[in-house]
Structures are given as C-alpha cells and as structure tokens.
PDB file of N, H, CA, C and O in Angstrom:
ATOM      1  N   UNK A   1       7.484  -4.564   1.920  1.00  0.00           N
ATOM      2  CA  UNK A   1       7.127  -5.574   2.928  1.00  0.00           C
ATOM      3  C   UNK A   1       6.080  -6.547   2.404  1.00  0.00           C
ATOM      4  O   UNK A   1       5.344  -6.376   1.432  1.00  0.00           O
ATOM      5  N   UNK A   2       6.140  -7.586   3.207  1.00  0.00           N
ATOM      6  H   UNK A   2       6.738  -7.725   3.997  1.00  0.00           H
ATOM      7  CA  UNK A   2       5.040  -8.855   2.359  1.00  0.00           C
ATOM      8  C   UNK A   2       3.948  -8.606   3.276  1.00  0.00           C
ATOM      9  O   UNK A   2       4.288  -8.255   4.406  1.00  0.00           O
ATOM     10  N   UNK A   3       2.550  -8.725   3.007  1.00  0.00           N
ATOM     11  H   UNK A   3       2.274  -9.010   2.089  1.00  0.00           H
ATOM     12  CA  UNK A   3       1.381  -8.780   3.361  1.00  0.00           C
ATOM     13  C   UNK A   3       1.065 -10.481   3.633  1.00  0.00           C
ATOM     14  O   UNK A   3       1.395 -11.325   2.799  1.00  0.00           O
ATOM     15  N   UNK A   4       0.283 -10.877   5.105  1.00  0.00           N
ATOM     16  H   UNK A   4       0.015 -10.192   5.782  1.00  0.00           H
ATOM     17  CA  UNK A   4      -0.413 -11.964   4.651  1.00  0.00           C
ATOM     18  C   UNK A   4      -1.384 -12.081   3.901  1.00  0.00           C
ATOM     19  O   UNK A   4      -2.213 -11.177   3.795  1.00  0.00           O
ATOM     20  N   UNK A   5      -1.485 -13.441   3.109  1.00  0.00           N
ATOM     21  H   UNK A   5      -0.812 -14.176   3.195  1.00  0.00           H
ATOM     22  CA  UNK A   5      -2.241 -13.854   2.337  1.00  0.00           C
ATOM     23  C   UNK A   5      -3.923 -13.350   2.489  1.00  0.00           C
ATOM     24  O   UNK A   5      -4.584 -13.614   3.494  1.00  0.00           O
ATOM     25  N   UNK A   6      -4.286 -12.837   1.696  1.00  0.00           N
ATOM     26  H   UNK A   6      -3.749 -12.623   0.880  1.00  0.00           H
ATOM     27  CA  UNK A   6      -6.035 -12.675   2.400  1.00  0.00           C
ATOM     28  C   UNK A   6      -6.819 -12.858   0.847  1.00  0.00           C
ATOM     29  O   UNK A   6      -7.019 -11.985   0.003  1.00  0.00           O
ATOM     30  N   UNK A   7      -7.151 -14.215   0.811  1.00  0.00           N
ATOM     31  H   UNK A   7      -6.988 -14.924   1.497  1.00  0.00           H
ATOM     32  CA  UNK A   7      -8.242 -14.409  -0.548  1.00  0.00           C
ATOM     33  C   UNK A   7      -9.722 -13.739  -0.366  1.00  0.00           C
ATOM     34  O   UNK A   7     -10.697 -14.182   0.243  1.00  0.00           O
ATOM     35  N   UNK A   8      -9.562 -12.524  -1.099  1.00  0.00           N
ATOM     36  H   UNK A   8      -8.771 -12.165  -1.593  1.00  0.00           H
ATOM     37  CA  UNK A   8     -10.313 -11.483  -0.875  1.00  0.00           C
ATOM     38  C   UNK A   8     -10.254 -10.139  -1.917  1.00  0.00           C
ATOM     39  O   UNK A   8      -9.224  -9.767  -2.479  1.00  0.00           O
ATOM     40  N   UNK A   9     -11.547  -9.511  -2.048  1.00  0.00           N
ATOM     41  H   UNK A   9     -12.384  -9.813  -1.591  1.00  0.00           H
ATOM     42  CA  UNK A   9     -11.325  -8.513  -3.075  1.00  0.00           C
ATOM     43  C   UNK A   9      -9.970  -7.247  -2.868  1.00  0.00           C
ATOM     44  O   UNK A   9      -9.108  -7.395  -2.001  1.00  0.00           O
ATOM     45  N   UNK A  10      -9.987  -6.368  -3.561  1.00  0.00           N
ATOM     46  H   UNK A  10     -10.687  -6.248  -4.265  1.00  0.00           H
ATOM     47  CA  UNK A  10      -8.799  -5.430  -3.076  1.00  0.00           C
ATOM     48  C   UNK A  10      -9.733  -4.559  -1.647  1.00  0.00           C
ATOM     49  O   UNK A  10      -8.899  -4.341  -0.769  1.00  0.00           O
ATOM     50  N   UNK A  11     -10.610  -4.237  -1.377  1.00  0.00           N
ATOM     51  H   UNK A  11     -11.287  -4.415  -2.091  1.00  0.00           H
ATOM     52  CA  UNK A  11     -10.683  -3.689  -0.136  1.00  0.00           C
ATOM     53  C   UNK A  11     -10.162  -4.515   1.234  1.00  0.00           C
ATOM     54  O   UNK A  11      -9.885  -4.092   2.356  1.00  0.00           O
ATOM     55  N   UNK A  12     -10.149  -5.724   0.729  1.00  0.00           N
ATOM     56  H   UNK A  12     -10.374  -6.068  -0.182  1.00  0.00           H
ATOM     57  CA  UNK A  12     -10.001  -6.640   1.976  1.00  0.00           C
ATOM     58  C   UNK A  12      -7.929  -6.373   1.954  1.00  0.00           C
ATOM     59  O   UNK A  12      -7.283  -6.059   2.955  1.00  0.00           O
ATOM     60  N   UNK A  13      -7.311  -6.622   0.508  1.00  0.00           N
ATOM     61  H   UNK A  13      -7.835  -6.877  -0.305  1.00  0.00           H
ATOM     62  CA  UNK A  13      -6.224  -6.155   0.387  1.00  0.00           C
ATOM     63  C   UNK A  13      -5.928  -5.251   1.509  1.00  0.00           C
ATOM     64  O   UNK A  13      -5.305  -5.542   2.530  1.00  0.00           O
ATOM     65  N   UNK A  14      -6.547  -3.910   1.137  1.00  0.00           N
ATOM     66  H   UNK A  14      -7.053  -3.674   0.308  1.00  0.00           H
ATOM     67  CA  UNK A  14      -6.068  -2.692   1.698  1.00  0.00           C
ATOM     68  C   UNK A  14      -5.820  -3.110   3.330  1.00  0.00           C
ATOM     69  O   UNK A  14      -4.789  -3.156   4.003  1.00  0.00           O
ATOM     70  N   UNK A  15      -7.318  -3.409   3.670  1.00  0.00           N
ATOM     71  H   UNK A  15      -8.155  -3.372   3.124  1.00  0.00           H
ATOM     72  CA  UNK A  15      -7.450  -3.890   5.200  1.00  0.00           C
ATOM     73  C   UNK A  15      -6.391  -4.424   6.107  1.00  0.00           C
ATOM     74  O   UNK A  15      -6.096  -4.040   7.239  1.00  0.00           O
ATOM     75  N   UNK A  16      -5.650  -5.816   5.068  1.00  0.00           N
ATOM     76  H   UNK A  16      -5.890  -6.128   4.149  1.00  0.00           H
ATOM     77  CA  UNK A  16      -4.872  -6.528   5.546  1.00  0.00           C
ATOM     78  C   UNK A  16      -3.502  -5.536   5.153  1.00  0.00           C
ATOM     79  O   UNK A  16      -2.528  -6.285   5.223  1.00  0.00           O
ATOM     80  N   UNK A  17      -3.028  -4.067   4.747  1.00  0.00           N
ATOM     81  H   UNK A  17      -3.819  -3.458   4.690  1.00  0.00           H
ATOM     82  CA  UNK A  17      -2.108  -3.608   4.686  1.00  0.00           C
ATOM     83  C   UNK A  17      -2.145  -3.003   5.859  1.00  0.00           C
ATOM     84  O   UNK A  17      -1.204  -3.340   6.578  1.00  0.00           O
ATOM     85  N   UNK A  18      -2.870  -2.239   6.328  1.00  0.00           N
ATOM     86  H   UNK A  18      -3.634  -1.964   5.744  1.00  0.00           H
ATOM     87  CA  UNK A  18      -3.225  -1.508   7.733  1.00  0.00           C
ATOM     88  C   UNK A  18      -3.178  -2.243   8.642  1.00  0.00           C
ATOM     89  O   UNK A  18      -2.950  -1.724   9.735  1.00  0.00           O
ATOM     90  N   UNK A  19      -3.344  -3.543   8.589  1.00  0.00           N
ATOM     91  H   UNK A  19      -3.529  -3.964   7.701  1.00  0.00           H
ATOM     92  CA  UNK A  19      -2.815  -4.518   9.770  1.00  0.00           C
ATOM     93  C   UNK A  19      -1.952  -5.045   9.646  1.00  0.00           C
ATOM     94  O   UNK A  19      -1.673  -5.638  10.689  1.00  0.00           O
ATOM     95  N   UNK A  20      -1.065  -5.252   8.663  1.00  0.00           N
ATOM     96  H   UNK A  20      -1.292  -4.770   7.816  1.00  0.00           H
ATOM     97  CA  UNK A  20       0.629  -5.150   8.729  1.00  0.00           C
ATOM     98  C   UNK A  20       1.118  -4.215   9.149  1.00  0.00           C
ATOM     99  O   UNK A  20       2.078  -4.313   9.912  1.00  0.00           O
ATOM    100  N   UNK A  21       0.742  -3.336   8.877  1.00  0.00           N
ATOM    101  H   UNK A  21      -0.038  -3.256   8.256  1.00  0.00           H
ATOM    102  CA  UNK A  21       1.257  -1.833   9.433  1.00  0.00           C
ATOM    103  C   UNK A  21       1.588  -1.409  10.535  1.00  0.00           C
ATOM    104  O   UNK A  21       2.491  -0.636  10.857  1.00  0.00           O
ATOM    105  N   UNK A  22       0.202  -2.372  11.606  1.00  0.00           N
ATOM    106  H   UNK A  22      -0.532  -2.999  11.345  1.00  0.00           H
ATOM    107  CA  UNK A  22       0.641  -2.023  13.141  1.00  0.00           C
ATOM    108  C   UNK A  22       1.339  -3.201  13.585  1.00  0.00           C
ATOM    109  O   UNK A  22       1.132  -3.446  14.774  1.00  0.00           O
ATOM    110  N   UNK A  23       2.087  -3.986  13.005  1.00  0.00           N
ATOM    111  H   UNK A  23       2.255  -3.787  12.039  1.00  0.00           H
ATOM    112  CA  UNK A  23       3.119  -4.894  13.680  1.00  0.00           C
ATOM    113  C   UNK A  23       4.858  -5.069  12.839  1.00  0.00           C
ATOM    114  O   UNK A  23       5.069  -5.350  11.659  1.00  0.00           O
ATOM    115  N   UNK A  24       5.647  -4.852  13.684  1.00  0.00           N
ATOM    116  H   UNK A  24       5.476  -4.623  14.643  1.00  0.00           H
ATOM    117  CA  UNK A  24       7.084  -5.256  12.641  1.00  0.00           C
ATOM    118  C   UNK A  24       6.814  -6.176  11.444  1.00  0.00           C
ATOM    119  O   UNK A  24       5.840  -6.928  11.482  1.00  0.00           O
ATOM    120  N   UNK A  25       7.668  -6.150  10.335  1.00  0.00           N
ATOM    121  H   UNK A  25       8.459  -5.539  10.304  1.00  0.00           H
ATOM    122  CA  UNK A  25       7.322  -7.282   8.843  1.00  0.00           C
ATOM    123  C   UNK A  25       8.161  -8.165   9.654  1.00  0.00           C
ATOM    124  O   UNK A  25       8.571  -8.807   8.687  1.00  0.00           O
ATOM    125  N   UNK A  26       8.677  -8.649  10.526  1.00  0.00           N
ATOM    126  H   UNK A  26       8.344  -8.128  11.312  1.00  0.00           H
ATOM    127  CA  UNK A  26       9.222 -10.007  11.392  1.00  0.00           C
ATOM    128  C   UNK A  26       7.981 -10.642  11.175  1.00  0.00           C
ATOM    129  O   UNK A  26       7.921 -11.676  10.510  1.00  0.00           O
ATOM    130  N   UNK A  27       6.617  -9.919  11.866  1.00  0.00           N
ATOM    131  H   UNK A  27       6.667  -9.079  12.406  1.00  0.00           H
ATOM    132  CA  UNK A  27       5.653 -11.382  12.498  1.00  0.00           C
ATOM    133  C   UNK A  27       5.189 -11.564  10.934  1.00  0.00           C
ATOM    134  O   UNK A  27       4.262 -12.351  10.742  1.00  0.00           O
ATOM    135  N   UNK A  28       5.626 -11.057  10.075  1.00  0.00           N
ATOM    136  H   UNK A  28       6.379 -10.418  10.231  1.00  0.00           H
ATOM    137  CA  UNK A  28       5.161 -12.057   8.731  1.00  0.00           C
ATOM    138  C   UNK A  28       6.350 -12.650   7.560  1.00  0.00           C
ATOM    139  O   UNK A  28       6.434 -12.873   6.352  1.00  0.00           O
ATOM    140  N   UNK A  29       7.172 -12.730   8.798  1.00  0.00           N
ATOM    141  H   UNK A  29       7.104 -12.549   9.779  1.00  0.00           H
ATOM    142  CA  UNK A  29       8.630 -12.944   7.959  1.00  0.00           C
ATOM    143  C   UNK A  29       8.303 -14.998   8.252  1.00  0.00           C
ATOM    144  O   UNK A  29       9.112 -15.820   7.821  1.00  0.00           O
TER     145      UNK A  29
END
C-alpha cells in the first residue's frame, strides 16, 4: 500500500504507516 507523503525522519515514516493503517488504501488512492 502507498503511504502519504510525510517529509520527515523515519519515526515520522512509521507514524504516518499507523495512520494509513486505520483507513482503507482508497483514501490514499
């Protein structure tokens, strides 16, 4: 699945995976 964009170190990465996580990959399709 694609992650949104987050210009940010890898913790911020992770962050923004766990909040893909709680929504279908639609709302980032």
């Amino acid at each position: 699945p694609q992650y949104p964009m987050i210009p940010c170190n890898d913790s911020c990465s992770v962050v923004g995976k766990v909040i893909a996580s709680q929504w279908p990959e639609e709302t980032f399709s």
